[in-house]
C-alpha atoms as an extended CHARMM CRD file, in Angstrom:
* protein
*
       175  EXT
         1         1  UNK       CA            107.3910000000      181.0460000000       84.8060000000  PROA      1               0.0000000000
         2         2  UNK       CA            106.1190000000      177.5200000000       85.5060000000  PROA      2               0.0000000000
         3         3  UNK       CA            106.1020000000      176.2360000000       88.8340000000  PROA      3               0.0000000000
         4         4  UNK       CA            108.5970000000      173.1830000000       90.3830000000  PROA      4               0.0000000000
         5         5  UNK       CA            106.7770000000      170.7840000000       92.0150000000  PROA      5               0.0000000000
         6         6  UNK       CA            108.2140000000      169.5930000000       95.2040000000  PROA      6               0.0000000000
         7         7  UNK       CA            108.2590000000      165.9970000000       95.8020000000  PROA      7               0.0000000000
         8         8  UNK       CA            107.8610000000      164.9400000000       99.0520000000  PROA      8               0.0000000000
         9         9  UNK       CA            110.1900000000      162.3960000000      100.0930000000  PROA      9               0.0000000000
        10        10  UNK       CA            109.3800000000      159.4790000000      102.8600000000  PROA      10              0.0000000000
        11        11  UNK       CA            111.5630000000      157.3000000000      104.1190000000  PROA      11              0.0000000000
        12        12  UNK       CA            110.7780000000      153.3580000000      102.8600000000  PROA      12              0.0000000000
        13        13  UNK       CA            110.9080000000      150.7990000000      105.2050000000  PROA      13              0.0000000000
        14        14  UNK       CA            112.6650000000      148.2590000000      103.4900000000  PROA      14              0.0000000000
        15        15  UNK       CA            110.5480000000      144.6100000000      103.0900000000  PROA      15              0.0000000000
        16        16  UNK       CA            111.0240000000      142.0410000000      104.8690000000  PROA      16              0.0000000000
        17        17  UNK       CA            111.9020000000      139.0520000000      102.8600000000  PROA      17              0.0000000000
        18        18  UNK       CA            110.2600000000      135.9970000000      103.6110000000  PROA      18              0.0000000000
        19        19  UNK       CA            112.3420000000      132.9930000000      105.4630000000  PROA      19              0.0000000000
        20        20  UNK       CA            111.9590000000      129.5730000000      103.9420000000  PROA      20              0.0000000000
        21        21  UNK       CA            110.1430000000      127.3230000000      105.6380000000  PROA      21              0.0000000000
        22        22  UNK       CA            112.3510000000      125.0600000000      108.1860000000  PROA      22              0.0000000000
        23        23  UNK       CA            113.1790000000      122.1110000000      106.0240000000  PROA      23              0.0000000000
        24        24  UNK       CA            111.5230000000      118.8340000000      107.3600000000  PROA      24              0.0000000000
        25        25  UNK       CA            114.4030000000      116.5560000000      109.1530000000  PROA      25              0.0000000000
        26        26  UNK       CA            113.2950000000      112.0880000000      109.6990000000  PROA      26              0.0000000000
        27        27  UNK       CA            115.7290000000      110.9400000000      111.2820000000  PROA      27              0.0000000000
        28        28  UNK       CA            114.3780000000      107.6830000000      112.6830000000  PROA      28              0.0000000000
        29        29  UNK       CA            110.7680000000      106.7010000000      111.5510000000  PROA      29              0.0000000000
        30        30  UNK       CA            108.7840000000      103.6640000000      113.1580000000  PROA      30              0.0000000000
        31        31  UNK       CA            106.7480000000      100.8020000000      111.0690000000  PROA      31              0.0000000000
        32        32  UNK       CA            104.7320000000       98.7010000000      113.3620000000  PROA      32              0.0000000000
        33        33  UNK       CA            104.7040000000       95.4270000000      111.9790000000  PROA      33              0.0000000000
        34        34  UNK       CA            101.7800000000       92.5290000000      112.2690000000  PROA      34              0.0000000000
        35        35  UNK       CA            103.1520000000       90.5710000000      109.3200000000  PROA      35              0.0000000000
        36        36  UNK       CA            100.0190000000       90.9960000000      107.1450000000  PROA      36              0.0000000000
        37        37  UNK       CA             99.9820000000       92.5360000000      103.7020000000  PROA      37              0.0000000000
        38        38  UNK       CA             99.0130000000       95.4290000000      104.9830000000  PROA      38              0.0000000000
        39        39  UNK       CA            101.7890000000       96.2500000000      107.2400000000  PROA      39              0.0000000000
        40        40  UNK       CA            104.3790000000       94.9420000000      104.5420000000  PROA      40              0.0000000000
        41        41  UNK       CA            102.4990000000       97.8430000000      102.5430000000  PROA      41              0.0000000000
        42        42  UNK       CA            102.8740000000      100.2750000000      105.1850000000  PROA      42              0.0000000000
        43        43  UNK       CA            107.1060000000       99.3920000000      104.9790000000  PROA      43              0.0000000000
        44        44  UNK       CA            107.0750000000       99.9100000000      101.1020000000  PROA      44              0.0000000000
        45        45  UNK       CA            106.1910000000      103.3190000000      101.8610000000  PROA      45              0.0000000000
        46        46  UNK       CA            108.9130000000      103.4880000000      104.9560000000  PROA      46              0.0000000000
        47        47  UNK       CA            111.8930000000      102.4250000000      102.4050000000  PROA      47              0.0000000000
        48        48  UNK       CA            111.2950000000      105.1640000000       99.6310000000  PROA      48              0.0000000000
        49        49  UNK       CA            111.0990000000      107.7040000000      103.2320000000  PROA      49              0.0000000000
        50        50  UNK       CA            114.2670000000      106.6230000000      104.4790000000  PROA      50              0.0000000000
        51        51  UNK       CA            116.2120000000      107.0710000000      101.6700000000  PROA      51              0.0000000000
        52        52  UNK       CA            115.5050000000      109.8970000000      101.0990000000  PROA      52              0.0000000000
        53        53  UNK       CA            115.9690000000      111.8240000000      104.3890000000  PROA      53              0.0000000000
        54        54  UNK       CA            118.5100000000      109.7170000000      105.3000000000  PROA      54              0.0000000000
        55        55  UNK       CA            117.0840000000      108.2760000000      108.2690000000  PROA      55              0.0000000000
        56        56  UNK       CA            117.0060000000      104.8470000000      110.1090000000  PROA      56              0.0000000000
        57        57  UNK       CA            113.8730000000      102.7050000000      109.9100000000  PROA      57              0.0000000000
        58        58  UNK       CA            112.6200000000      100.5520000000      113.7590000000  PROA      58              0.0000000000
        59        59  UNK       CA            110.3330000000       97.9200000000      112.6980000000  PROA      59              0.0000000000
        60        60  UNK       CA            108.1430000000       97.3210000000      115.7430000000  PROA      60              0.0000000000
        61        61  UNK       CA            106.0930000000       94.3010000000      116.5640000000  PROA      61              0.0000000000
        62        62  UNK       CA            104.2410000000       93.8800000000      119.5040000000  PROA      62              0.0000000000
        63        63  UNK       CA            103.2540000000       90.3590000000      120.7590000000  PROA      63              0.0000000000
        64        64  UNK       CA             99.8650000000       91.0500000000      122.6090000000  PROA      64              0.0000000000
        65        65  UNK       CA             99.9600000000       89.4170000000      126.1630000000  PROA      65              0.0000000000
        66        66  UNK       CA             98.5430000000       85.4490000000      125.6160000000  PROA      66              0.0000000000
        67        67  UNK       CA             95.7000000000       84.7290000000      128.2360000000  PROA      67              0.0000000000
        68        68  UNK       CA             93.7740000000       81.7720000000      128.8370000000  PROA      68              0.0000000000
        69        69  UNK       CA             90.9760000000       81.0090000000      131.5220000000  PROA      69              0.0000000000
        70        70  UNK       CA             92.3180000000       77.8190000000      133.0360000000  PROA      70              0.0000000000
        71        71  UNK       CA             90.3320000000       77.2350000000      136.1980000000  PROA      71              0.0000000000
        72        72  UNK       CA             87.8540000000       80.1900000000      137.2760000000  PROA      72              0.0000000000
        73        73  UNK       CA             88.9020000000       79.5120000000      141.0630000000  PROA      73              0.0000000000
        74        74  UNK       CA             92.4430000000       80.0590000000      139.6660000000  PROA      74              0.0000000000
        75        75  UNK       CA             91.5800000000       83.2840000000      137.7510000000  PROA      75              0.0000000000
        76        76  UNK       CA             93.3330000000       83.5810000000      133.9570000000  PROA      76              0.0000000000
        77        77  UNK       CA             96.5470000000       82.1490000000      133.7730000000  PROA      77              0.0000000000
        78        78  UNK       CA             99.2110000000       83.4780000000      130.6070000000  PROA      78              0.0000000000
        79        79  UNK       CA            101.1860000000       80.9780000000      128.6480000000  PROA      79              0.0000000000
        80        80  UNK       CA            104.6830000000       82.6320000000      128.6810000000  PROA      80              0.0000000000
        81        81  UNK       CA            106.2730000000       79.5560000000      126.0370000000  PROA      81              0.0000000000
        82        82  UNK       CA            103.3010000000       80.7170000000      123.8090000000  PROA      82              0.0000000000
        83        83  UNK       CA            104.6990000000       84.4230000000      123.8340000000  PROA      83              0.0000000000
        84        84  UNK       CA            108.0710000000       83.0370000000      123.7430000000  PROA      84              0.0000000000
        85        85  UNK       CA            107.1780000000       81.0190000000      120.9330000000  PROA      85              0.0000000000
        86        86  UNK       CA            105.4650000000       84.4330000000      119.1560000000  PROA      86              0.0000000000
        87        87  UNK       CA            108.5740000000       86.4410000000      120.1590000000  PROA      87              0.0000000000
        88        88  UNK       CA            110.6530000000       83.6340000000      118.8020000000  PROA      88              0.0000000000
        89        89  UNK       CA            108.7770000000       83.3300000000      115.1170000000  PROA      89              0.0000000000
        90        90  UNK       CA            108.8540000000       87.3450000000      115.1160000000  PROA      90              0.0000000000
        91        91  UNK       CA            112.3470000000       87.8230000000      115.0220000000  PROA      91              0.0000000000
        92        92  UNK       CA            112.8360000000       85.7010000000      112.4290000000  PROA      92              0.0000000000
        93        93  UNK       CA            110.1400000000       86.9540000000      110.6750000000  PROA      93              0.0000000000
        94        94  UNK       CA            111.5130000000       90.5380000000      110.9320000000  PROA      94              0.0000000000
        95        95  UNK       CA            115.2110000000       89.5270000000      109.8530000000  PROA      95              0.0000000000
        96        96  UNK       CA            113.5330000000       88.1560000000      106.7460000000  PROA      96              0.0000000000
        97        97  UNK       CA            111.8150000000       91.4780000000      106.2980000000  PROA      97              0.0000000000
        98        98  UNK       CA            115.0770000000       93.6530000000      106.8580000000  PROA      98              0.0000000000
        99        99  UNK       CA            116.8100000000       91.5630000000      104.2500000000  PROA      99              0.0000000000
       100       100  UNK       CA            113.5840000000       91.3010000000      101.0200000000  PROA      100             0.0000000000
       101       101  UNK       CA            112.6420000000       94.8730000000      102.1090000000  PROA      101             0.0000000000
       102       102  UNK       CA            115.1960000000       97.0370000000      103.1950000000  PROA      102             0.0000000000
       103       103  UNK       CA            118.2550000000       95.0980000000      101.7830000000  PROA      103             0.0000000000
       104       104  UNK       CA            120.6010000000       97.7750000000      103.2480000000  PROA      104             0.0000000000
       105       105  UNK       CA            118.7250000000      100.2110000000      101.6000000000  PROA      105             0.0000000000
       106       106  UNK       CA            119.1150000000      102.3370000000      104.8610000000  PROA      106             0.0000000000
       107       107  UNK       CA            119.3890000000      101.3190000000      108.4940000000  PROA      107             0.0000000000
       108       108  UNK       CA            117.2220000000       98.9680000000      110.2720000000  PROA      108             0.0000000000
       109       109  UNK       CA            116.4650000000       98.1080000000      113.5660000000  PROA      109             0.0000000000
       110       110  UNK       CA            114.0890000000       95.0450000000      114.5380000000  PROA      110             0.0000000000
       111       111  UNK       CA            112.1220000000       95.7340000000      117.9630000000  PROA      111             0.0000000000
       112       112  UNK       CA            109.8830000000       93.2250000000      119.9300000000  PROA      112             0.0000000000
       113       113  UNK       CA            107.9540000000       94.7860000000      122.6650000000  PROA      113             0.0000000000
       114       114  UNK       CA            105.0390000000       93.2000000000      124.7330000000  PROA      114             0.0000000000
       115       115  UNK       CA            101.6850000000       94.6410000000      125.4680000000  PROA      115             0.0000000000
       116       116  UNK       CA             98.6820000000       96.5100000000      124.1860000000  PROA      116             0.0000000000
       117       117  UNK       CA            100.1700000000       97.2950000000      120.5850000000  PROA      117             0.0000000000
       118       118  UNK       CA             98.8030000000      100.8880000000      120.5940000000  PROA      118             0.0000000000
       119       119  UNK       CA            100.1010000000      101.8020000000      124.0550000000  PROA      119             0.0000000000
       120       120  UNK       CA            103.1890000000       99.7460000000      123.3440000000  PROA      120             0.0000000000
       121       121  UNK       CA            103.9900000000      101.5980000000      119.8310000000  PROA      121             0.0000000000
       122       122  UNK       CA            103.1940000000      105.0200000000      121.2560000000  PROA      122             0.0000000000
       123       123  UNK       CA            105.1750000000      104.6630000000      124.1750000000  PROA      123             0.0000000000
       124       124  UNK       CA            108.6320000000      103.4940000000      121.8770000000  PROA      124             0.0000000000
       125       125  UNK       CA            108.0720000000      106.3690000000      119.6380000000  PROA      125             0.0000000000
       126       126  UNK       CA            108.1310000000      109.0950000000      122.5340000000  PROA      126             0.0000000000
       127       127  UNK       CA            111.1760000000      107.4090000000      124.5420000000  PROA      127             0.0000000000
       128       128  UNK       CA            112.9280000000      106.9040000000      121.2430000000  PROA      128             0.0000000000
       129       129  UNK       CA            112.1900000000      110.2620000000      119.9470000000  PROA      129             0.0000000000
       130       130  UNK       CA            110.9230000000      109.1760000000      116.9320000000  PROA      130             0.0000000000
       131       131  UNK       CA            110.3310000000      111.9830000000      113.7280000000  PROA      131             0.0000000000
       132       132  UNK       CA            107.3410000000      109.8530000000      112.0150000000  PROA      132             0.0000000000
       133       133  UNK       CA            105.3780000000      106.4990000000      112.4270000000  PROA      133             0.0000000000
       134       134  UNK       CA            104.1810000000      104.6490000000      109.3020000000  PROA      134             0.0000000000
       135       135  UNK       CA            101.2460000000      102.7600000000      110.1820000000  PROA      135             0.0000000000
       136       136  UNK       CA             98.7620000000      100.5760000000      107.9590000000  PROA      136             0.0000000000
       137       137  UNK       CA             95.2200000000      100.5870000000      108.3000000000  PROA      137             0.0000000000
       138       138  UNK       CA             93.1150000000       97.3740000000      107.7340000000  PROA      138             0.0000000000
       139       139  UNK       CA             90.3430000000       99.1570000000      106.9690000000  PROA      139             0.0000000000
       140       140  UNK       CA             87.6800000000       97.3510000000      109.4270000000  PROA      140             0.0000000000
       141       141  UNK       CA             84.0640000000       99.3710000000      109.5820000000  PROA      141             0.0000000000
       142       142  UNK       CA             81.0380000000       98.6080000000      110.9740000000  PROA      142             0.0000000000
       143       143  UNK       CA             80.1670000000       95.7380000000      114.0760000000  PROA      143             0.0000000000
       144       144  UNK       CA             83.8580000000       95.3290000000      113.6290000000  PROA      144             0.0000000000
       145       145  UNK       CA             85.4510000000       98.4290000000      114.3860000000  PROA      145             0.0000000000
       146       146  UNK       CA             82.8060000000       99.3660000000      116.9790000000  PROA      146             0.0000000000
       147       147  UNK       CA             83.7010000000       96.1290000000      119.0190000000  PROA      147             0.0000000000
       148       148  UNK       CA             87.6950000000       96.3050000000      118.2630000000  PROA      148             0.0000000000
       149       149  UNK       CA             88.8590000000       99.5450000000      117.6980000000  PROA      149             0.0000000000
       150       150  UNK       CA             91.5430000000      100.1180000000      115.5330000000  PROA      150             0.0000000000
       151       151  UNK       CA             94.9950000000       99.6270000000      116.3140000000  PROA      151             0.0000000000
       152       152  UNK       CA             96.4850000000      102.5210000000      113.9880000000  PROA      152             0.0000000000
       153       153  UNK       CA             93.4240000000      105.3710000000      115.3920000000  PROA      153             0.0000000000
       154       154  UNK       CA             94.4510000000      104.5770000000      118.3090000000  PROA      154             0.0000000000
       155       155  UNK       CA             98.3840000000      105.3220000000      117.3960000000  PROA      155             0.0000000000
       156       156  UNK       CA             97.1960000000      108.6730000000      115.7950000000  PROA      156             0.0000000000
       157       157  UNK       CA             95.0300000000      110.0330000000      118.8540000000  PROA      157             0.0000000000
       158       158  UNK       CA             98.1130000000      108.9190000000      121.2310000000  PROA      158             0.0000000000
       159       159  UNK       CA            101.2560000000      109.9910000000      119.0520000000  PROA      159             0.0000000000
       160       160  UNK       CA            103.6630000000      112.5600000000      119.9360000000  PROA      160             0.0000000000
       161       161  UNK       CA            104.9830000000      112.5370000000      116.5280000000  PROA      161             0.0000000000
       162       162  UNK       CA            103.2250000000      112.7160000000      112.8170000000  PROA      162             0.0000000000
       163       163  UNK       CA            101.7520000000      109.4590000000      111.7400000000  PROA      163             0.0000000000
       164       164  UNK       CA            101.3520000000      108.7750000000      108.0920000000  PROA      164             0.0000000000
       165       165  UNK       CA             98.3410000000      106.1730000000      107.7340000000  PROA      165             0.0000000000
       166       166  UNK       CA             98.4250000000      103.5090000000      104.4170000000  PROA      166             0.0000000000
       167       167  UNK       CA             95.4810000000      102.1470000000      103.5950000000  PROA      167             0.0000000000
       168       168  UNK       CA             95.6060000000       99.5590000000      102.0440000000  PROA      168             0.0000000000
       169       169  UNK       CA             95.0140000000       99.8350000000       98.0870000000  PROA      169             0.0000000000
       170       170  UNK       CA             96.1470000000      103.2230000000       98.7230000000  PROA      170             0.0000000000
       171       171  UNK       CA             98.0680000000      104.4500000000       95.2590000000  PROA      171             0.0000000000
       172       172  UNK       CA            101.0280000000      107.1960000000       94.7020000000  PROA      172             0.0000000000
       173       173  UNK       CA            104.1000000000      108.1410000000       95.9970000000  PROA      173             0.0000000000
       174       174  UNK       CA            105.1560000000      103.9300000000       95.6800000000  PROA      174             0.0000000000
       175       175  UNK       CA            105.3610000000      101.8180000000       92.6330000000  PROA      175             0.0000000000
């Protein structure tokens, strides 16, 4: 007579599926703006962004405090038509980049802020609550970057949000 083999049954604890990864939400992402070629760069890649997570776009530009030594028994003394004059030129510098750029492509907002252009771009993007800042790079090295700095390193060491740098010549995701 041939033997039945008993199976041994053990109870299977059942898998646990993986969950998809949270989906990335932009709703509002920040392009500082200097008006160079670089930082029109920087907003080609903001546009394509927008679209497609449906988010607004706040083009920030920063007019740097003017200072001039007048008189050293006087100490320095600012030039506040010059700013106004800078604030002034910006705007309408910015309107003309809403309407060649975005076109109503998505929402824009134009923002003028004065001060230290790192400190004043991280600062908006934390009281704002801003998903992502778009930031060109010039691409200074050397005696140059030693004695300035650069505007968007210091924007990525700061940031309480993801910064996407463009250098410029960069190629991909734009045409």
């Amino acid at each position: 007579m041939a033997k039945k083999a008993i199976q041994k049954t053990r109870a299977v604890k059942p898998r646990k599926t993986r969950t998809r990864p949270k989906q990335i939400e932009l709703h509002r992402i920040l392009v500082p703006i200097d008006f160079s070629e670089h930082s029109r760069n920087a907003l080609r890649y903001a546009v394509p962004f927008a679209r497609q997570f449906h988010a607004s776009i706040d083009l920030v530009y920063v007019v740097e405090p003017t200072i001039y030594p007048a008189d050293f028994s006087f100490g320095q003394v600012g030039f506040p038509n010059v700013e106004e004059e800078l604030r002034r030129r910006g705007a309408q510098e910015l309107d003309h980049l809403i309407e060649k750029q975005i076109a109503g492509v998505v929402p824009a907002r134009k923002v003028i802020l004065t001060g230290k252009a790192s400190y004043e771009i991280n600062a908006y993007a934390e009281e704002k609550k801003v998903d992502l800042i778009i930031i060109a790079t010039h691409g200074h090295s050397g005696f140059e970057h030693a004695l300035f700095g650069s505007t968007a390193e210091k924007v990525v060491r700061k940031a309480a949000c993801p910064v996407l740098v463009v250098r410029t010549g960069a190629r991909g995701f734009v045409r």
